[in-house]
N, C-alpha and C positions, 0 to 999 in steps of 0.2 A: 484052387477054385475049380469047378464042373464046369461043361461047355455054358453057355450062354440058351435061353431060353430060344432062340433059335437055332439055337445046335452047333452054331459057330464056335471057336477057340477065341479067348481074352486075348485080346491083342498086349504088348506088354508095355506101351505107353496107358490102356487101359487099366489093367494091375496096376500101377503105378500110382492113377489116381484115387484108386479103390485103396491100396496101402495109405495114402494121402491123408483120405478122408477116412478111413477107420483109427489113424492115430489122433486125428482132432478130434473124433468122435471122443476115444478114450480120455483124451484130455478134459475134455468139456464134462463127462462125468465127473471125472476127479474134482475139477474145479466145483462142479454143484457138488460132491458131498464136503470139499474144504468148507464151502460158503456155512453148509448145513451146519457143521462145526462150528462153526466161526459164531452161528446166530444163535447156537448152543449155549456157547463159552460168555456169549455178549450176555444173553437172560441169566447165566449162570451167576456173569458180574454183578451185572444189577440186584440180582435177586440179595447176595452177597451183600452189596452194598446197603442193600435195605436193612440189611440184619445188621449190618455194623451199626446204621445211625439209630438205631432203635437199640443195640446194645451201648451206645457211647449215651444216648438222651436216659436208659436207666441207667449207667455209670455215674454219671452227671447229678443224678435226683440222689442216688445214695451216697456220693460225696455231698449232698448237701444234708441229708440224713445224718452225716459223720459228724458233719461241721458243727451242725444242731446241739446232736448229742453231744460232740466235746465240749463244747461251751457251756451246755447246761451242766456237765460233768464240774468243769470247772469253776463256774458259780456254786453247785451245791456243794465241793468240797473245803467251800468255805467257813459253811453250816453242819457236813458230815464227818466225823471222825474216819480218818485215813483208814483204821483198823475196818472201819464198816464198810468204807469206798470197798477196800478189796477184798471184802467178802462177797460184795454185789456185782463186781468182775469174774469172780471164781466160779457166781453160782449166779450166771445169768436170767434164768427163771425166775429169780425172786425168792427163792426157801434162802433160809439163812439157817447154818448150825447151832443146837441146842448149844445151852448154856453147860461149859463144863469146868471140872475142877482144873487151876492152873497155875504155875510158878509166872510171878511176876514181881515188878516194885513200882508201888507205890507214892509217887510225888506230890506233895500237897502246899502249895504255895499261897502266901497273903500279905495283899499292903498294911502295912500296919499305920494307922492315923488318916484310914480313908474317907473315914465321916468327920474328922476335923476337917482333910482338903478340902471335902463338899460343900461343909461350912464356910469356908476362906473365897474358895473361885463357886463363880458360875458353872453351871452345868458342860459350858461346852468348853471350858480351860477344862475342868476336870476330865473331859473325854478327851482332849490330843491329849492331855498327859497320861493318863491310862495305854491309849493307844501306840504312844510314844516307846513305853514302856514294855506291854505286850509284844508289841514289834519282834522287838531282839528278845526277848522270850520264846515266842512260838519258832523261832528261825533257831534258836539252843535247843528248843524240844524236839523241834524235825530233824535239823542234822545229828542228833543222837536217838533216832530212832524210837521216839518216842509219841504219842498219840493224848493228845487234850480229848477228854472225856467229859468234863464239865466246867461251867464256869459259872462265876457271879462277878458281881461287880467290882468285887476285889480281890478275887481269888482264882487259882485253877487248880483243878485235879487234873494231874498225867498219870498215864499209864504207859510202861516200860515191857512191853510182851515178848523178849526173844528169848527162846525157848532154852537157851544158855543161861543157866539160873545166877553164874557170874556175872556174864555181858549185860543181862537186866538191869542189875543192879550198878555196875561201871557205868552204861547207858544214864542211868537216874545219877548218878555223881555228876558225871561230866554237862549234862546237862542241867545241873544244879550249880554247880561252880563256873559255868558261862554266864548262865541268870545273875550270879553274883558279880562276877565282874565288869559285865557289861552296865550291869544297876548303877553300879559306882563313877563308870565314864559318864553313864547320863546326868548322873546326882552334879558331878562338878561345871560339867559345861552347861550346866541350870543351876548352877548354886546363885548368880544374881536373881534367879526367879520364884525360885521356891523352894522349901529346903529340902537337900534329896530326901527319897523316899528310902525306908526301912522294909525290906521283901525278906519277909521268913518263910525258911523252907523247915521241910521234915518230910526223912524217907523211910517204909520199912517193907521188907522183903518176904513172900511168903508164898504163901499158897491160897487162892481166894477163885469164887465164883465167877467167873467171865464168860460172856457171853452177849445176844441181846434176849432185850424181855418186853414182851406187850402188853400194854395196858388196855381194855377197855373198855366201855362205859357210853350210856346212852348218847352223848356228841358225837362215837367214835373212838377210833382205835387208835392209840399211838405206841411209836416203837421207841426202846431206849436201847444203848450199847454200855455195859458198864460193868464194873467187878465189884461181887458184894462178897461179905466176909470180915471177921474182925481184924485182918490187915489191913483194911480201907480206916478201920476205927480210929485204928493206933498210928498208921499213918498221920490222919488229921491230928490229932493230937497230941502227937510228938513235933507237928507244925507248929501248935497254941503255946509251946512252951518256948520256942525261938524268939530270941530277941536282937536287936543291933543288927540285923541281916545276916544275920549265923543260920547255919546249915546244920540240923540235927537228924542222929537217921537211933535206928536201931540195932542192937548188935545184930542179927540176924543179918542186916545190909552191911554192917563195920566188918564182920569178918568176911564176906564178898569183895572188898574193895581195899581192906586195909595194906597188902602185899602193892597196891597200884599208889593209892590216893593216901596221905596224912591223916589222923584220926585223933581227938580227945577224949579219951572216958569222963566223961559230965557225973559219974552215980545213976543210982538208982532212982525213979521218979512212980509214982503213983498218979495213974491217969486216967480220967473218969471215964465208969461204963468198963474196966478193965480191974478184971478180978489180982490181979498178980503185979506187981509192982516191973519195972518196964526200966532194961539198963540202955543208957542213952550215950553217944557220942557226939563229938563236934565234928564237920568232916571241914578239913583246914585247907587252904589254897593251895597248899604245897603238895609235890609228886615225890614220891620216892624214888630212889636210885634203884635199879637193880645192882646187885650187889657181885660178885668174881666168886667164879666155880672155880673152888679149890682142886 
């Protein structure tokens, strides 16, 4: 410190207070820029805070977004073929893949004496027992990977797509010979009610049109998902010739499955709409053994 504005020397009890009050001074700085911080750090929270509850209230609207759409997901997939569900997950926008040439098999199943039942019950015995029946059908064609393409009233078309031109075809057996045996536990634990039902199958293996296709027309546009091709033909029609709930496929499908699944050569059969006569087999309940590498 310099003299004193009267030219006197700081006494040193003086300095003393001057030291005093210059380190409080320092302090009380301090203290006002912590505060300054502090009211920083506070609007920073809030601010923070604001954006959280306006990101949790949109989290909140698009978990209800989610909820929507899985549900609607899950309703419509009771109406849309699985194969189409997941082409509309793949290709979110909406375009769907052209129809192209493809290896698949063909399942084509029918109640046989469905307009007699109709005849016998009312409409709505005939529908649980339809229903009954479908049940464990649709649950043999899902777990063997396979996809309902169409129905009627006493019938289904499945489609068998994995791109394993074996497995397809395994796929459509095994799911063919669940259908049959599950028919069978239903047909007895209802035998006091009605007499089991008789379910023909017939499968054949090939190469056929798959895709979807639009139709449309002054109402409006509709979309189908289906495989056309004369495998679909011979399919159906190696179904028409099943009887007693027997499973008939085509050679084409007998030598895919015969090394796995049991097999009858039936002969040759002539089948309408089908230029060339058509060699058919029975596919049997039994598995084969594999056999000891010598």
């Amino acid at each position: 410190l310099g003299p004193k504005l009267l030219g006197s020397s700081f006494a040193p009890h003086e300095k003393e207070l001057l030291e005093t009050l210059i380190n409080n001074l320092v302090i009380a700085i301090k203290n006002a820029q912590s505060f300054e911080r502090v009211l920083d750090l506070n609007q920073l929270l809030n601010k923070k805070n604001t954006d959280l509850e306006e990101t949790l209230q949109t989290l909140s609207a698009t978990i209800q977004k989610v909820e929507l759409l899985e549900n609607i997901k899950e309703n419509l997939s009771k109406f849309v073929p699985m194969t189409v569900t997941n082409m509309i997950e793949a290709s979110p926008e909406g375009s769907l893949p052209e129809s192209k040439e493809q290896d698949l098999s063909v399942l084509f199943l029918d109640i046989e004496g469905y307009t007699k039942l109709c005849e016998k019950f009312d409409s709505t015995k005939v529908n649980n027992i339809v229903e009954k029946h479908f049940s464990v059908f649709m649950d043999a064609i899902h777990s063997n990977n396979g996809d309902v393409n169409e129905t009627a009233g006493d019938g289904l078309m499945v489609l068998f797509l994995n791109k394993d031109k074996q497995q397809n075809a395994l796929d459509a057996a095994r799911a063919a010979l669940s259908i049959q045996k599950e028919t069978r536990r239903i047909g007895h634990e209802r035998l006091s009610l009605y007499r089991p039902l008789d379910i023909h199958m017939g499968i054949h293996s090939g190469t056929a049109l798959v895709g979807a296709t639009k139709f449309s027309s002054l109402t409006g546009s509709r979309w189908t998902y289906t495989a056309r091709g004369q495998i679909v033909n011979v399919a159906s029609r190696i179904g028409s010739l099943a009887t007693g709930s027997s499973i008939l496929i085509s050679k084409v499908t007998s030598d895919r499955v015969c090394r796995q699944n049991s097999v009858k050569p039936m002969g040759e059969f002539k089948l309408k709409n089908v230029s060339d006569e058509v060699e058919i087999f029975k596919l049997l309940p039994e598995f084969r053994t594999k056999s000891k590498r010598s």
